[in-house]
PDB file of N, H, CA, C and O in Angstrom:
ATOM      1  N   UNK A   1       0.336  33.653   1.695  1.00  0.00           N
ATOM      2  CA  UNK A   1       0.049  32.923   2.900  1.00  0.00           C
ATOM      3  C   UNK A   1      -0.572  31.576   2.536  1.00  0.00           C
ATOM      4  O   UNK A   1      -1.434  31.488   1.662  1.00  0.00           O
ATOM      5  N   UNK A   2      -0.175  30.664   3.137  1.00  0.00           N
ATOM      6  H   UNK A   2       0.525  30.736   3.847  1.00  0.00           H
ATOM      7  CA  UNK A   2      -0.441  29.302   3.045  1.00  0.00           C
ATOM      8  C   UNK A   2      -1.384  28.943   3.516  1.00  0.00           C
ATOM      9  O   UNK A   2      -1.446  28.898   4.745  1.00  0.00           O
ATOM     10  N   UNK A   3      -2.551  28.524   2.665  1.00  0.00           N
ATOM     11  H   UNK A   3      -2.501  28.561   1.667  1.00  0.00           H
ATOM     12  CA  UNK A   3      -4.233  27.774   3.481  1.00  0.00           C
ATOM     13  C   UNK A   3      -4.094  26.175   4.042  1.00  0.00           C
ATOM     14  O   UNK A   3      -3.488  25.263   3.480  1.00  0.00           O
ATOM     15  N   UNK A   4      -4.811  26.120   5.273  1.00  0.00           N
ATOM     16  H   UNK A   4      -5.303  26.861   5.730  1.00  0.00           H
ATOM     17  CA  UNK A   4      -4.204  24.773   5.933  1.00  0.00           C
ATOM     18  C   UNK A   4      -5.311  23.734   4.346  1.00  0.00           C
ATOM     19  O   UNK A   4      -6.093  24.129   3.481  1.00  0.00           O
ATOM     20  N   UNK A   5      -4.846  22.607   4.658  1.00  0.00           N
ATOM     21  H   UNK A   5      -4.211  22.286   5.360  1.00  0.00           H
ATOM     22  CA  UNK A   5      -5.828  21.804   4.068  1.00  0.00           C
ATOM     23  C   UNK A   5      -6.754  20.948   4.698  1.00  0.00           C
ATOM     24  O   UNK A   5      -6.268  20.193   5.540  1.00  0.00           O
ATOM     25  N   UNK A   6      -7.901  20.881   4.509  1.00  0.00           N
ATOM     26  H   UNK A   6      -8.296  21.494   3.825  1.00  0.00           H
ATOM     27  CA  UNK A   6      -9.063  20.363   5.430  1.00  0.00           C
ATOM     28  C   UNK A   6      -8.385  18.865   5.275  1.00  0.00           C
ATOM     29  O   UNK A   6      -7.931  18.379   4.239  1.00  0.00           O
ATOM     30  N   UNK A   7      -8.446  18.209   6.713  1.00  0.00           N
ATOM     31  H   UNK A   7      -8.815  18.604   7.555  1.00  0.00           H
ATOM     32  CA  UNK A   7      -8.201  16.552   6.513  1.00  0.00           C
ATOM     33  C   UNK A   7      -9.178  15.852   6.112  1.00  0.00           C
ATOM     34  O   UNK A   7     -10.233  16.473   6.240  1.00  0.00           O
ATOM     35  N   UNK A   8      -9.303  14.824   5.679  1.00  0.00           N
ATOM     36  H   UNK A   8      -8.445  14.320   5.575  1.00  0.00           H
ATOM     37  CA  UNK A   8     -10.559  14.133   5.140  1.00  0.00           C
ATOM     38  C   UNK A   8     -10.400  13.292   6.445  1.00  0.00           C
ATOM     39  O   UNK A   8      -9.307  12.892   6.847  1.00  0.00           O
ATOM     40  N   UNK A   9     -11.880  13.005   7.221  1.00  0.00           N
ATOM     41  H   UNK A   9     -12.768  13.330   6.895  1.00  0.00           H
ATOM     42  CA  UNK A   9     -12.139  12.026   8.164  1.00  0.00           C
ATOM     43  C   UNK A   9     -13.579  11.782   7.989  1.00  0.00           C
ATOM     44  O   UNK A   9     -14.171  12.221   8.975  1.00  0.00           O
ATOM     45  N   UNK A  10     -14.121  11.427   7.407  1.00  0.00           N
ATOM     46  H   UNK A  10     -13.640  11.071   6.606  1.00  0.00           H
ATOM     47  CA  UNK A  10     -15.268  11.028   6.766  1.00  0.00           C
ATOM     48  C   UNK A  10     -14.729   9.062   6.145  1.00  0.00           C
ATOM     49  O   UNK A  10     -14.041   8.893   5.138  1.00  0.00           O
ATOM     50  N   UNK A  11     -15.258   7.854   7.043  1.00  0.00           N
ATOM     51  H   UNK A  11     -15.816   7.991   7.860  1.00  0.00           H
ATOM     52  CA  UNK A  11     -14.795   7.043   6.555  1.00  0.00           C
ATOM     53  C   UNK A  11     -15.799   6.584   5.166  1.00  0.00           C
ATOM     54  O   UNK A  11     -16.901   7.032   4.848  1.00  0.00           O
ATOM     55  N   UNK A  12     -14.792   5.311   4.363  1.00  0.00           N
ATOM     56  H   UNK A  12     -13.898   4.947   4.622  1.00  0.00           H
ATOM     57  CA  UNK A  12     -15.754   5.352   3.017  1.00  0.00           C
ATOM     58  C   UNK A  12     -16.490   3.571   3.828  1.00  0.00           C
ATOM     59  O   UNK A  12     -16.264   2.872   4.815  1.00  0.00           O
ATOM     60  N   UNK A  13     -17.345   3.566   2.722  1.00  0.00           N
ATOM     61  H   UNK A  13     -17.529   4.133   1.920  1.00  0.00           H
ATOM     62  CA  UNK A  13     -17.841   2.496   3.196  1.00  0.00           C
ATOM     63  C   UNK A  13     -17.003   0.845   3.308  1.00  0.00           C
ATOM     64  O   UNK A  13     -17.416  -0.134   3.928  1.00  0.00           O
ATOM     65  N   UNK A  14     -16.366   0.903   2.898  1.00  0.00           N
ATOM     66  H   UNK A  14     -16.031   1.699   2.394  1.00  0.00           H
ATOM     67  CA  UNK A  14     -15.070  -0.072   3.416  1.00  0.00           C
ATOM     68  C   UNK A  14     -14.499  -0.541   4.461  1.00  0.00           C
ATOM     69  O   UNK A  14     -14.061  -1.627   4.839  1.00  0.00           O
ATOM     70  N   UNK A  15     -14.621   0.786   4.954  1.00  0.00           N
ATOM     71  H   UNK A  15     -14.977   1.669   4.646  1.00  0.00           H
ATOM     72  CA  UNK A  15     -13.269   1.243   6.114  1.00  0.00           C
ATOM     73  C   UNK A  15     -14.596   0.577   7.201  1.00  0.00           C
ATOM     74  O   UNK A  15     -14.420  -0.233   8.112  1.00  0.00           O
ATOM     75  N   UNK A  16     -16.012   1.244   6.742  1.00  0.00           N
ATOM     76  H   UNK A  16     -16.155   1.902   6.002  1.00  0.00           H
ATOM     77  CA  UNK A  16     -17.301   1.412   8.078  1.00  0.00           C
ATOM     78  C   UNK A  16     -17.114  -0.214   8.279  1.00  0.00           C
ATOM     79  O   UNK A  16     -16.839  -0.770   9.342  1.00  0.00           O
ATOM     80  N   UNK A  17     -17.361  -0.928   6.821  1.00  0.00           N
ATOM     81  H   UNK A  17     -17.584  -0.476   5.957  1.00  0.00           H
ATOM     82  CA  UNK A  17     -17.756  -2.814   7.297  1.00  0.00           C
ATOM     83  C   UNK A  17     -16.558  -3.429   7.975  1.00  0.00           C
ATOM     84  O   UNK A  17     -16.699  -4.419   8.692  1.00  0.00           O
ATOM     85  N   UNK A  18     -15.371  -2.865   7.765  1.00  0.00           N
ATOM     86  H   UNK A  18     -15.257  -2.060   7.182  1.00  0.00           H
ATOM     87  CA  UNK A  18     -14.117  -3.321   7.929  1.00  0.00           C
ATOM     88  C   UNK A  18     -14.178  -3.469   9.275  1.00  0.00           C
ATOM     89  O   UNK A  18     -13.971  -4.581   9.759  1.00  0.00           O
ATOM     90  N   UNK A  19     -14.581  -1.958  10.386  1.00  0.00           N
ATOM     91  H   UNK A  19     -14.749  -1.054   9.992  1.00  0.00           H
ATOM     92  CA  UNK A  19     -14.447  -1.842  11.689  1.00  0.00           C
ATOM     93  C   UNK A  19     -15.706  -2.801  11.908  1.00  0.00           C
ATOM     94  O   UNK A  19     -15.476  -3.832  12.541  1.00  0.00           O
ATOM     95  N   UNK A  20     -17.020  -2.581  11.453  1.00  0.00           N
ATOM     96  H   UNK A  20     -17.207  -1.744  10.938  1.00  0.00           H
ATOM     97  CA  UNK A  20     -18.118  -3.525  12.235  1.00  0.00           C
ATOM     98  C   UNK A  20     -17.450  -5.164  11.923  1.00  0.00           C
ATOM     99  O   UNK A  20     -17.428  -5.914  12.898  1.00  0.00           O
ATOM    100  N   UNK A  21     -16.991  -5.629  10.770  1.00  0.00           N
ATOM    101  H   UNK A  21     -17.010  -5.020   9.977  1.00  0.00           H
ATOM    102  CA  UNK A  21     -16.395  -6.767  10.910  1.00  0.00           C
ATOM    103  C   UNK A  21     -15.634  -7.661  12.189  1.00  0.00           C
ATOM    104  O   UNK A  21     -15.689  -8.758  12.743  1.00  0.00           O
ATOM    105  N   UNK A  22     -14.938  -6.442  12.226  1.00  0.00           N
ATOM    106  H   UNK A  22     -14.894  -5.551  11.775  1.00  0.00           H
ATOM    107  CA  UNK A  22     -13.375  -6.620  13.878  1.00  0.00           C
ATOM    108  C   UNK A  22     -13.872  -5.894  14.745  1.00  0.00           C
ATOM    109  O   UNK A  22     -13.110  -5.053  15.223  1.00  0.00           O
ATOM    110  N   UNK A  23     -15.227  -5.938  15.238  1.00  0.00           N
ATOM    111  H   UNK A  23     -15.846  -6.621  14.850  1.00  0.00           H
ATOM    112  CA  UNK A  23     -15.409  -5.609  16.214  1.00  0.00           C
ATOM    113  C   UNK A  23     -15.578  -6.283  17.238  1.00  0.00           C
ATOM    114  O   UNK A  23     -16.620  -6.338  17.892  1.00  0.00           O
ATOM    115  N   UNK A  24     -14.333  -6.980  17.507  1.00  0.00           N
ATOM    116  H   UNK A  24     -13.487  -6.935  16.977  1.00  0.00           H
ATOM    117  CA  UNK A  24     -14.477  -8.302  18.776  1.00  0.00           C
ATOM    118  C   UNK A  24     -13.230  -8.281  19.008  1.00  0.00           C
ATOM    119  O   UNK A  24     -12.354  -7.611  18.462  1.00  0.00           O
ATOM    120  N   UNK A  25     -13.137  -9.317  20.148  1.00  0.00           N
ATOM    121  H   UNK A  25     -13.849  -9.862  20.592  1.00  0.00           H
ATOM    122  CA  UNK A  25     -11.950  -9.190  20.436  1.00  0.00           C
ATOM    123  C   UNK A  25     -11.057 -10.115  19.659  1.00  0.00           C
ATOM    124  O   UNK A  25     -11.485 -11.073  19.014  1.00  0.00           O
ATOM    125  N   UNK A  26      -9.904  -9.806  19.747  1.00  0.00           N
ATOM    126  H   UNK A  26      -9.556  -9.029  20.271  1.00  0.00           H
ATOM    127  CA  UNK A  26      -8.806 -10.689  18.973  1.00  0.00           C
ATOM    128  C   UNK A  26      -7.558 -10.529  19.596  1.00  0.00           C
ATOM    129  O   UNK A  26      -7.166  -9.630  20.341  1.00  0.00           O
ATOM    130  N   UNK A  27      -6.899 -11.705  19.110  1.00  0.00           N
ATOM    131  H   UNK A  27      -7.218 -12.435  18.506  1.00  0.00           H
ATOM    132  CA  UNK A  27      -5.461 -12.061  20.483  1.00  0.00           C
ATOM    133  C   UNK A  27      -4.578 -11.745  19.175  1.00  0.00           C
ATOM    134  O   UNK A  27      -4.821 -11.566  17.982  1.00  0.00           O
ATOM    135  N   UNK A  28      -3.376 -11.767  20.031  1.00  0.00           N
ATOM    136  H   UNK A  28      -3.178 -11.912  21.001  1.00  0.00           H
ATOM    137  CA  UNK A  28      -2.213 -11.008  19.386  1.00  0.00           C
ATOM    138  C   UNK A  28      -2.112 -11.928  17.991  1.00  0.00           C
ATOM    139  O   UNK A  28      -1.870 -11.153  17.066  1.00  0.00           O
ATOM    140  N   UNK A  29      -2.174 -12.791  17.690  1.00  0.00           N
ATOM    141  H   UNK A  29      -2.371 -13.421  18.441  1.00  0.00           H
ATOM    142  CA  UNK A  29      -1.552 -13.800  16.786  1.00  0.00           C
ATOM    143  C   UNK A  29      -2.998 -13.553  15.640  1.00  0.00           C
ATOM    144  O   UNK A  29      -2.725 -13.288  14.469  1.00  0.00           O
ATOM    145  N   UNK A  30      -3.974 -13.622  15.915  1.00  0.00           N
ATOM    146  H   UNK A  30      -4.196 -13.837  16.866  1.00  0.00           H
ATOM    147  CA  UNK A  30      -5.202 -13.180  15.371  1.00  0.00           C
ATOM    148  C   UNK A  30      -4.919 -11.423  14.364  1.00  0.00           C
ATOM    149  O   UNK A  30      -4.830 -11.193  13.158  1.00  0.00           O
ATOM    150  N   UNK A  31      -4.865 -10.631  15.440  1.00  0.00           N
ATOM    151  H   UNK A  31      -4.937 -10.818  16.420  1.00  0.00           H
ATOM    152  CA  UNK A  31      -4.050  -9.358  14.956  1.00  0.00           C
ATOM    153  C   UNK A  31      -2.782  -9.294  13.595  1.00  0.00           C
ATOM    154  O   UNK A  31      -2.756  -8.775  12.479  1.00  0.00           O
ATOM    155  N   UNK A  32      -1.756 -10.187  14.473  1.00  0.00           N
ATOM    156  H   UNK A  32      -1.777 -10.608  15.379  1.00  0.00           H
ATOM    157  CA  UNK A  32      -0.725 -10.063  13.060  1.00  0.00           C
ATOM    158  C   UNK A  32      -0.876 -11.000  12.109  1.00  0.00           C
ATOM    159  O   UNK A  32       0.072 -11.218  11.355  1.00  0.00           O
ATOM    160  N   UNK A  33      -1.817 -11.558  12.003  1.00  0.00           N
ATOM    161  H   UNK A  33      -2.587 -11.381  12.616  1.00  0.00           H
ATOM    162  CA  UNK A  33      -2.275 -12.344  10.753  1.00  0.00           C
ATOM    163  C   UNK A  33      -3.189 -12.048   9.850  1.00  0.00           C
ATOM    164  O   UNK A  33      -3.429 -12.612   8.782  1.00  0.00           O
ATOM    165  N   UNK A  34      -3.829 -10.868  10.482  1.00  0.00           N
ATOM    166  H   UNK A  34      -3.634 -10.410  11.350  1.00  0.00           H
ATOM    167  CA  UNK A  34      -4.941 -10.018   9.708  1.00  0.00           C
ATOM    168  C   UNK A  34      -3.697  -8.960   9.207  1.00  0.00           C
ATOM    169  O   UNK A  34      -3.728  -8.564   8.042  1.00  0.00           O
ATOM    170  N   UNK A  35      -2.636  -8.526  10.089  1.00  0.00           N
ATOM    171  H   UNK A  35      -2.611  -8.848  11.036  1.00  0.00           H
ATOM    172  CA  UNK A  35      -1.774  -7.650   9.198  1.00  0.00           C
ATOM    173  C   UNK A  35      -1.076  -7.972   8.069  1.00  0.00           C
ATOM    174  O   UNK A  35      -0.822  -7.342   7.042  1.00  0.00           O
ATOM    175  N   UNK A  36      -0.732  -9.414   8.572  1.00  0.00           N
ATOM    176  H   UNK A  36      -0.939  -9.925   9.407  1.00  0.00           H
ATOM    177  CA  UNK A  36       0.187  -9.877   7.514  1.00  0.00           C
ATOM    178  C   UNK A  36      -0.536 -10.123   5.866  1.00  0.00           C
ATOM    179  O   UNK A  36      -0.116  -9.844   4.743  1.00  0.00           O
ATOM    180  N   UNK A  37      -1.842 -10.797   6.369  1.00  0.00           N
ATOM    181  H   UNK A  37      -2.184 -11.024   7.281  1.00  0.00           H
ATOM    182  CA  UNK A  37      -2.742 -10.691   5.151  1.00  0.00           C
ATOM    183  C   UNK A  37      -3.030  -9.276   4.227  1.00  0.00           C
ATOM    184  O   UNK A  37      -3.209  -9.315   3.010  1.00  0.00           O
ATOM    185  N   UNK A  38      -3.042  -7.975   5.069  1.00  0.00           N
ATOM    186  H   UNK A  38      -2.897  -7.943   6.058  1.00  0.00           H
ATOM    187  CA  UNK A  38      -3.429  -6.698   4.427  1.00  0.00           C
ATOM    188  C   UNK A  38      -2.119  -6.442   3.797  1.00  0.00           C
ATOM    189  O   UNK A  38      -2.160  -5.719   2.801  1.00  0.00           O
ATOM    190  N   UNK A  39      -0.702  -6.985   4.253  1.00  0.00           N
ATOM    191  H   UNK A  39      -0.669  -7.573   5.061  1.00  0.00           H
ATOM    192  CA  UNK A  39       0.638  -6.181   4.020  1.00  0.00           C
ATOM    193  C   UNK A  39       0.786  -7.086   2.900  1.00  0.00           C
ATOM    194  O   UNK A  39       1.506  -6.638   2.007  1.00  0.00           O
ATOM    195  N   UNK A  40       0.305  -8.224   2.708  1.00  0.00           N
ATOM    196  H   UNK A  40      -0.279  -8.588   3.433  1.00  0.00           H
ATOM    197  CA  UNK A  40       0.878  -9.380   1.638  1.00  0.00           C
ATOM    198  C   UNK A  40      -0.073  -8.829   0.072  1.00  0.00           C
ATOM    199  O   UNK A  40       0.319  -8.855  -1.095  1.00  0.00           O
ATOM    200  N   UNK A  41      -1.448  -8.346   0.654  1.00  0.00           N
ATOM    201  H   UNK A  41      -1.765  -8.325   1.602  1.00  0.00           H
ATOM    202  CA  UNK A  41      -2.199  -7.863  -0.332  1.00  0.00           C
ATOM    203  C   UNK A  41      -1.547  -6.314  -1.024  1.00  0.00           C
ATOM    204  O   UNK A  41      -1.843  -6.192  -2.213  1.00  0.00           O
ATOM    205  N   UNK A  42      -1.034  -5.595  -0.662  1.00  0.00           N
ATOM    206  H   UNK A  42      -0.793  -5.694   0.303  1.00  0.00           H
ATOM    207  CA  UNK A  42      -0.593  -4.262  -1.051  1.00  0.00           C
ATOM    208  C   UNK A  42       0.541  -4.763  -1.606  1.00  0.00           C
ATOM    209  O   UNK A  42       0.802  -4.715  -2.808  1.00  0.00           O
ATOM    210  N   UNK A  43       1.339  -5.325  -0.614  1.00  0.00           N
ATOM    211  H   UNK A  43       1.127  -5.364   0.362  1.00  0.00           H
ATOM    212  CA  UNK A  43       2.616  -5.743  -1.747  1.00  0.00           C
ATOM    213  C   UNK A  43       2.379  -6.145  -2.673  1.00  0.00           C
ATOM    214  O   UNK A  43       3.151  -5.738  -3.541  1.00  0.00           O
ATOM    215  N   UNK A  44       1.098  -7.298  -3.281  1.00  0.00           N
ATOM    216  H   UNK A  44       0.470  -7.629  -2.576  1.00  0.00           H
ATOM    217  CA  UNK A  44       1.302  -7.581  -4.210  1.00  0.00           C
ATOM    218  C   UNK A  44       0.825  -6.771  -5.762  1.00  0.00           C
ATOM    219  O   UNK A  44       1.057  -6.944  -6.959  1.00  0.00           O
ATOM    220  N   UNK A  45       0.145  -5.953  -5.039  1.00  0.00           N
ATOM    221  H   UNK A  45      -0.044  -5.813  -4.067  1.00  0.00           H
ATOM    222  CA  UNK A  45      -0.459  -4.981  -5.892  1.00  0.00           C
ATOM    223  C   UNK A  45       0.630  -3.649  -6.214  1.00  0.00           C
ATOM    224  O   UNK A  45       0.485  -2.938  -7.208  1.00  0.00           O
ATOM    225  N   UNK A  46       1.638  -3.463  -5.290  1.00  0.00           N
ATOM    226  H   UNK A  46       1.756  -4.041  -4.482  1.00  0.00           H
ATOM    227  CA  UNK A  46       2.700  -2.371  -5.724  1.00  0.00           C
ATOM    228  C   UNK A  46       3.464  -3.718  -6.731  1.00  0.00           C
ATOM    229  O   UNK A  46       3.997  -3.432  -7.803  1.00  0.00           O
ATOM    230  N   UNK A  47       3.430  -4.852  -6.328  1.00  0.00           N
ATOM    231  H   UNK A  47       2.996  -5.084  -5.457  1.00  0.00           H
ATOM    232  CA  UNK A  47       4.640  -5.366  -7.251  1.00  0.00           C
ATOM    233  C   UNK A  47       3.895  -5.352  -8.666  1.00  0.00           C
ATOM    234  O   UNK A  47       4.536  -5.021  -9.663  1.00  0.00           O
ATOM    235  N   UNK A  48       2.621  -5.689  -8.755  1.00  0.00           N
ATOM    236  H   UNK A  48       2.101  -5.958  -7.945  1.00  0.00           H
ATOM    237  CA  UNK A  48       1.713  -5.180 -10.280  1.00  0.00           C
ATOM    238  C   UNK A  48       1.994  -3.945 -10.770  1.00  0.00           C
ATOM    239  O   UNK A  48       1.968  -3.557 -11.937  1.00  0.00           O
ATOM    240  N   UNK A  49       2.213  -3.477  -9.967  1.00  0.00           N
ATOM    241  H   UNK A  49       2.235  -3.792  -9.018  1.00  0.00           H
ATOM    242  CA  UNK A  49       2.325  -1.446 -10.433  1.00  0.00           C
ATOM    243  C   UNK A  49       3.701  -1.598 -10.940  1.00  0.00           C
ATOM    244  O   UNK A  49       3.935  -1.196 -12.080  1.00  0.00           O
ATOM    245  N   UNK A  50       4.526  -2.063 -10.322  1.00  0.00           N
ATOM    246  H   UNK A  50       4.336  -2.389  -9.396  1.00  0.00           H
ATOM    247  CA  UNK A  50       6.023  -1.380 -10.800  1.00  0.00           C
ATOM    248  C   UNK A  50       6.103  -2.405 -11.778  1.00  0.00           C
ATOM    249  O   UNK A  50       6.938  -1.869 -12.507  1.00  0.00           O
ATOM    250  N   UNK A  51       5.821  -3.591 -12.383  1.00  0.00           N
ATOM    251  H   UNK A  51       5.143  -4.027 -11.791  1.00  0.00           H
ATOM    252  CA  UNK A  51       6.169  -4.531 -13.260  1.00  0.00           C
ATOM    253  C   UNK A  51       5.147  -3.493 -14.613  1.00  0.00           C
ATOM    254  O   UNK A  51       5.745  -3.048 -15.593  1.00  0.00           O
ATOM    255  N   UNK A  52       4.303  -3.363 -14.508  1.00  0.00           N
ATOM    256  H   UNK A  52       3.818  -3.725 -13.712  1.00  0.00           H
ATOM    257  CA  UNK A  52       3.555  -2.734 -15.159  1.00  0.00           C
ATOM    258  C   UNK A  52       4.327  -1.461 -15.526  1.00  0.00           C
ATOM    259  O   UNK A  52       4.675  -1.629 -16.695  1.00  0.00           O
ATOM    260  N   UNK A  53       4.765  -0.262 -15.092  1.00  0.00           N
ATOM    261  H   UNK A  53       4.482  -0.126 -14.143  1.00  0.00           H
ATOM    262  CA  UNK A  53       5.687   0.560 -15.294  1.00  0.00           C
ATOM    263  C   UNK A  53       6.837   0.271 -16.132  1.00  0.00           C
ATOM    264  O   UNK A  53       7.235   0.668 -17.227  1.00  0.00           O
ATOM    265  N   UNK A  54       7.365  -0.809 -14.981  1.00  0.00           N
ATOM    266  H   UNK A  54       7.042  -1.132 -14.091  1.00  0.00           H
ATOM    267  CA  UNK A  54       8.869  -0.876 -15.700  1.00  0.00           C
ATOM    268  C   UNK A  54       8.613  -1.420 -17.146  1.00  0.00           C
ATOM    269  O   UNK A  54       9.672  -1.366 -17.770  1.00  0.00           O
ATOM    270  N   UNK A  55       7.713  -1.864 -17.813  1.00  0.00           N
ATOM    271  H   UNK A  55       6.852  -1.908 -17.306  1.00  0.00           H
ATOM    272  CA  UNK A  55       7.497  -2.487 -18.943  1.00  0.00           C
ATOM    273  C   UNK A  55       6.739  -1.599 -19.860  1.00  0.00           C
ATOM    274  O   UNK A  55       6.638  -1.793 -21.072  1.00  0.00           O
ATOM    275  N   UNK A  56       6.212  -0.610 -19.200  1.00  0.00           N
ATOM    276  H   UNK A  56       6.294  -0.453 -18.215  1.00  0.00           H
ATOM    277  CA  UNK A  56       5.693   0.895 -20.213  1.00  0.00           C
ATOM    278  C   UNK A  56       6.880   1.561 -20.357  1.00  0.00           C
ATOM    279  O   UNK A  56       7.217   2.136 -21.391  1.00  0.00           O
ATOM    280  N   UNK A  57       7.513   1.501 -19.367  1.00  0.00           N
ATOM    281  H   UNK A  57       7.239   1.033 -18.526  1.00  0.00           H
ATOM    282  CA  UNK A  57       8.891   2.587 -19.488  1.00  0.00           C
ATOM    283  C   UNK A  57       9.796   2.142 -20.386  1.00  0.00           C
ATOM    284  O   UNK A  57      10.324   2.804 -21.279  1.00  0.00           O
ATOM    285  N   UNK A  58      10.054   0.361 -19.979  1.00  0.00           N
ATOM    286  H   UNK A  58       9.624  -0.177 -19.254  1.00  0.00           H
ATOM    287  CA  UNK A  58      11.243  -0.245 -20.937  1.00  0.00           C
ATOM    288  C   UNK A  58      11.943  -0.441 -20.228  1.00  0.00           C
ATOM    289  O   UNK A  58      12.938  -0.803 -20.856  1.00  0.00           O
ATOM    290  N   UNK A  59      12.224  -0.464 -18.847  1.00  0.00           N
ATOM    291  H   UNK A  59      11.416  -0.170 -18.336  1.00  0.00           H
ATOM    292  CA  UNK A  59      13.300  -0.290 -18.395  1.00  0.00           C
ATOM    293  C   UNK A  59      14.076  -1.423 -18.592  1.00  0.00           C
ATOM    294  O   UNK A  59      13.661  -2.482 -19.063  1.00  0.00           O
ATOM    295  N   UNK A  60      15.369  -1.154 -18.174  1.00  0.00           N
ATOM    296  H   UNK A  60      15.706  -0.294 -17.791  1.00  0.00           H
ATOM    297  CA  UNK A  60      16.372  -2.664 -17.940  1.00  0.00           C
ATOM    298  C   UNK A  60      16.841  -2.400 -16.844  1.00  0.00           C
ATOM    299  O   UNK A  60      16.806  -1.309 -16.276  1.00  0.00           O
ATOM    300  N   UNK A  61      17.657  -4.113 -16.202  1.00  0.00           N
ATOM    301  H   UNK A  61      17.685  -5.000 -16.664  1.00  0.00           H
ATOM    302  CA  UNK A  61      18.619  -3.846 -15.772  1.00  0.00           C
ATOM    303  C   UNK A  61      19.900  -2.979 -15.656  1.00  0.00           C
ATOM    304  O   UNK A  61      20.724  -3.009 -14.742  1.00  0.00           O
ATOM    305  N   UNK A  62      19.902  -2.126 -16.871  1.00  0.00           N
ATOM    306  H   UNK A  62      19.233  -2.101 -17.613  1.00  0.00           H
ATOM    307  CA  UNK A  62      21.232  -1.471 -16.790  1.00  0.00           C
ATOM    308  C   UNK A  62      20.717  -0.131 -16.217  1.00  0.00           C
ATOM    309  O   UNK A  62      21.352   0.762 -15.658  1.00  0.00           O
ATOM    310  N   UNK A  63      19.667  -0.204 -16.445  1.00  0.00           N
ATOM    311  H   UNK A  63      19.150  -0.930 -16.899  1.00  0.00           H
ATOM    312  CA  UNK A  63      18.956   1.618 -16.185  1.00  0.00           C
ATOM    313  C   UNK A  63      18.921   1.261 -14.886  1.00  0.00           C
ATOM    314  O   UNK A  63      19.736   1.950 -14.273  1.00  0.00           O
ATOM    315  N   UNK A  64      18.267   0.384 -14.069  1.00  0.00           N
ATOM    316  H   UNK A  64      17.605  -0.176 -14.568  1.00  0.00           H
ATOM    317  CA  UNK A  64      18.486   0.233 -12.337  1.00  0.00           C
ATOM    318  C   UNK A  64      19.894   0.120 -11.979  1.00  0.00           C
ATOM    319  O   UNK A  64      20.195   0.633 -10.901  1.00  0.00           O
ATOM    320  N   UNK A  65      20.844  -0.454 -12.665  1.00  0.00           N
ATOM    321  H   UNK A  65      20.599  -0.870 -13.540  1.00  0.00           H
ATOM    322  CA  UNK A  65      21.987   0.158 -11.817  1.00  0.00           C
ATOM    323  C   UNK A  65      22.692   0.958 -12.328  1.00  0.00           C
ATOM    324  O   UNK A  65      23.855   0.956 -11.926  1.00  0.00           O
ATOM    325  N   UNK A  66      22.311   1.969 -13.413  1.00  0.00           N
ATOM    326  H   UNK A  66      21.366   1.970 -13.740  1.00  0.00           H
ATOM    327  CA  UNK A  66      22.681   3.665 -13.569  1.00  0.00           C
ATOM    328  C   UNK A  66      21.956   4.153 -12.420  1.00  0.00           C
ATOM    329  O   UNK A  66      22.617   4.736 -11.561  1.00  0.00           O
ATOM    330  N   UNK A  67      20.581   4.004 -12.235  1.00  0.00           N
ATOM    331  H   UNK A  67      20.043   3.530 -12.933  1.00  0.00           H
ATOM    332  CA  UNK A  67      20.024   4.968 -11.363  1.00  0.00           C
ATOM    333  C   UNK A  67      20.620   4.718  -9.712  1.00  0.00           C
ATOM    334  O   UNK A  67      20.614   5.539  -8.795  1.00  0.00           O
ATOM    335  N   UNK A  68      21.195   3.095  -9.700  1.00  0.00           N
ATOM    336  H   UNK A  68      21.201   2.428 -10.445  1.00  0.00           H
ATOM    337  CA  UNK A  68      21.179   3.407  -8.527  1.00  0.00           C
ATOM    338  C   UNK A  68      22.552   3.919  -8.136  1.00  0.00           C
ATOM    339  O   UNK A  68      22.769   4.121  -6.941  1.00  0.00           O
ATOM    340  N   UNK A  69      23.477   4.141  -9.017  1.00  0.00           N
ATOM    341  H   UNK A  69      23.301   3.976  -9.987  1.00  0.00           H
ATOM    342  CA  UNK A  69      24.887   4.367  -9.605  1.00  0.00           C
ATOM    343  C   UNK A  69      24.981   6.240  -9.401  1.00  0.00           C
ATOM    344  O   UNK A  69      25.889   7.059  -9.262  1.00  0.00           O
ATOM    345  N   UNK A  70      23.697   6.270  -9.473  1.00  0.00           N
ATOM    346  H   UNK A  70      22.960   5.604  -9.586  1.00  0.00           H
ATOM    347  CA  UNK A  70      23.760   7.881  -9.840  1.00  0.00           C
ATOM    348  C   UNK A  70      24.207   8.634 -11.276  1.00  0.00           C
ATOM    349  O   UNK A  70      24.519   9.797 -11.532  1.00  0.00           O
ATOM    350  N   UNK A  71      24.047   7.006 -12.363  1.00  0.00           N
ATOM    351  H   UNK A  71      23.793   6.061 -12.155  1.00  0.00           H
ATOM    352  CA  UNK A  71      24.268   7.815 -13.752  1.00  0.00           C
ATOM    353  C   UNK A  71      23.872   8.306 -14.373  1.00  0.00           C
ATOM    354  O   UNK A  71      24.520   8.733 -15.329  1.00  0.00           O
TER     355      UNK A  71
END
């Protein structure tokens, strides 16, 4: 039998300054510019991760289009 797993909802202290930070109001354009800033920051940090990978791994070009080839 399968045990549920407790969710974590306990925020860390990040998340706490983050909300007291934006705690005002803000107009739509305000909003997607704070998103676009959080989405531009992660991207650039997955694009560190996979450059970082692909260069532990070795990969090449030929291995991305075997894999995406299904070879």
């Amino acid at each position: 039998m399968a045990t549920a797993q407790k969710s974590h909802t306990e925020l860390n202290p990040i998340q706490v300054s983050l909300l007291r930070l934006f705690n005002r109001p803000m107009s739509e354009s305000e909003t997607l510019a704070l998103r676009k800033v959080l989405v531009d920051h992660y991207s650039a940090l997955l694009k560190e991760e996979v450059t970082r990978v692909v260069a532990e791994k070795g990969y090449t070009q030929k291995d991305f289009d075997d894999m995406l080839n299904g070879d």
